[in-house]
C-alpha positions in Angstrom: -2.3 71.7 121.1 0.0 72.9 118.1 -1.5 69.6 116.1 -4.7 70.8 116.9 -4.2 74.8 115.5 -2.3 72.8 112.4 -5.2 71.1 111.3 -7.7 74.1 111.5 -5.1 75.9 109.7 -5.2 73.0 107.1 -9.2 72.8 107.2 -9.4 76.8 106.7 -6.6 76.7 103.6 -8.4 74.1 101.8 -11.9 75.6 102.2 -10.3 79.1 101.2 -8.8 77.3 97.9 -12.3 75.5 97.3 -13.8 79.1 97.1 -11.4 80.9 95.2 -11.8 77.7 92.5 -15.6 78.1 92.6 -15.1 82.0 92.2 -12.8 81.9 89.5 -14.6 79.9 87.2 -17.6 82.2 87.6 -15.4 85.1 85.8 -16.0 85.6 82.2 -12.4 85.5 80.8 -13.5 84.6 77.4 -13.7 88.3 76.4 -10.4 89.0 77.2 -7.8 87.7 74.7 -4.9 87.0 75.2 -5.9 86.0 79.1 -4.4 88.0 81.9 -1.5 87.0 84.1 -4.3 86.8 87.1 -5.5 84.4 85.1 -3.0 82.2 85.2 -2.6 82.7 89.2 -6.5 82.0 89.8 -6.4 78.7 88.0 -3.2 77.6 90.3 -4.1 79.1 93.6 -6.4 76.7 94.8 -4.1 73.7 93.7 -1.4 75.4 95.7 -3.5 76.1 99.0 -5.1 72.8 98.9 -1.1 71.3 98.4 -0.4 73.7 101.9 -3.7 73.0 103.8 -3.4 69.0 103.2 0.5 69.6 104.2 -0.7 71.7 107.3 -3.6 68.8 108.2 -1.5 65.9 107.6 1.4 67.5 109.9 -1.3 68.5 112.7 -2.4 65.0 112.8 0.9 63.7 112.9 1.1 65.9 116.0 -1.7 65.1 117.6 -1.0 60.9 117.1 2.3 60.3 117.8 4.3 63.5 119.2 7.6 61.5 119.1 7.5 59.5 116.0 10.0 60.8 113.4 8.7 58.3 110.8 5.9 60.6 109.5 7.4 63.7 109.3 10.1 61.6 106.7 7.0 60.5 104.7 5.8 64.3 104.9 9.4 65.7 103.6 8.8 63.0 100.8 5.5 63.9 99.6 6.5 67.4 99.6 9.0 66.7 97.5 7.3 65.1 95.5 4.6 67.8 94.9 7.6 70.0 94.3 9.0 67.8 91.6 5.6 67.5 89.9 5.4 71.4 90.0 9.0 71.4 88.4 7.8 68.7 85.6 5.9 71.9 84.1 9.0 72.5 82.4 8.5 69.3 80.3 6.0 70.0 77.9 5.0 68.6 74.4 3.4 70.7 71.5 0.9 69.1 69.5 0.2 71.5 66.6 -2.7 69.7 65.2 -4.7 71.7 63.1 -8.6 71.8 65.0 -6.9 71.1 68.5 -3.3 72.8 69.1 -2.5 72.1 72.5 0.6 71.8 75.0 0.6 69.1 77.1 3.0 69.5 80.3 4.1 67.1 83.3 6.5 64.3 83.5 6.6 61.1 83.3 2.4 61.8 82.8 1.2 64.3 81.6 -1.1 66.6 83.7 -2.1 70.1 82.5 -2.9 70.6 78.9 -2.8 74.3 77.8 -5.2 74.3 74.6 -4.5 77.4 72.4 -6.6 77.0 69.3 -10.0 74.9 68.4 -12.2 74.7 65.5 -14.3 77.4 66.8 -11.2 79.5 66.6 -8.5 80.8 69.3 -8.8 80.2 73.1 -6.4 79.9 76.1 -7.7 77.7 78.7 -5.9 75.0 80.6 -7.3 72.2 81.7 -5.9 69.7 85.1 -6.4 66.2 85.0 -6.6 65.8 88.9 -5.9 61.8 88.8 -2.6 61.6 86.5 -1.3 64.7 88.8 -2.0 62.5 92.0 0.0 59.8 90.3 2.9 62.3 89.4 2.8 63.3 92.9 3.0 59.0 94.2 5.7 58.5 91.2 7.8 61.5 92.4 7.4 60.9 96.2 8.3 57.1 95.9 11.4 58.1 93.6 12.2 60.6 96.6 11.9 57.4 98.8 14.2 55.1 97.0 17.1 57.3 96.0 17.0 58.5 100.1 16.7 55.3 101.3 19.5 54.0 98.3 21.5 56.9 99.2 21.4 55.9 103.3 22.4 52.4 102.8 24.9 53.4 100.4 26.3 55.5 103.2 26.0 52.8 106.0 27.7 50.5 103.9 31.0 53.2 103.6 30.9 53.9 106.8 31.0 50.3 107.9 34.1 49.2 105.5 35.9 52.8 107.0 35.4 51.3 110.4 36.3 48.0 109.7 39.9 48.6 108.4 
């Protein structure tokens, strides 16, 4: 039953996040420069409630395929923390002050969002997501979640086993 509300949830999220993309490309922010903070929310918000919706649906289907299994929900804490880390990599970014194109690129170890700030045509503010390098941040950071937990266990299991043994 709760699988079941969690995927609707998840459904509803993502189709809310698909709308508020579609809507806020429709606004005109060209004629406002420098751009508003809103902005700045309206390009992330549907990234951020498709992140929860797909989180909500994939937990819901764990649910609803295998109650007991403890497995999944691991893989779930991981991907999470991966999107998390990806979201942190922001902080990474590297100017390119060229003189027809300046532009900031952000995300670590690939680079994801690229803030332009001046063209030829003269000074904009746009930023731009390059959905397929921030699925691959998202893998990268999720499997270097993986290892260091799993490293991090066995390191553990191996202490633990030499403690008992003396």
């Amino acid at each position: 039953m709760k699988g079941g509300v969690e995927v609707s949830a998840g459904v509803v999220i993502i189709v809310v996040g698909v709308v508020v993309q579609l809507w806020s490309r429709q606004l005109a922010w060209i004629a406002v420069y420098p751009p508003p903070l809103g902005k700045q929310i309206l390009d992330v918000l549907p990234y951020v409630l498709w992140v929860l919706g797909a989180a909500l649906v994939a937990d819901g289907i764990r649910r609803l395929l295998a109650p007991k299994t403890s497995i999944s929900l691991m893989l779930i804490r991981y991907l999470v923390l991966g999107v998390v880390i990806t979201l942190c990599s922001l902080i990474y970014s590297e100017e390119l002050p060229w003189p027809d194109f300046y532009h900031i690129n952000y995300g670590f170890p690939f680079t994801w969002l690229t803030r332009t700030l001046n063209t030829i045509a003269g000074p904009v503010d746009y930023f731009q997501v390059n959905h397929a390098m921030l699925a691959a941040n998202i893998i990268f950071w999720s499997t270097v979640t993986l290892a260091v937990s799993q490293a991090w266990g066995r390191i553990k299991a191996k202490k633990l086993t030499k403690s008992l043994s003396k």
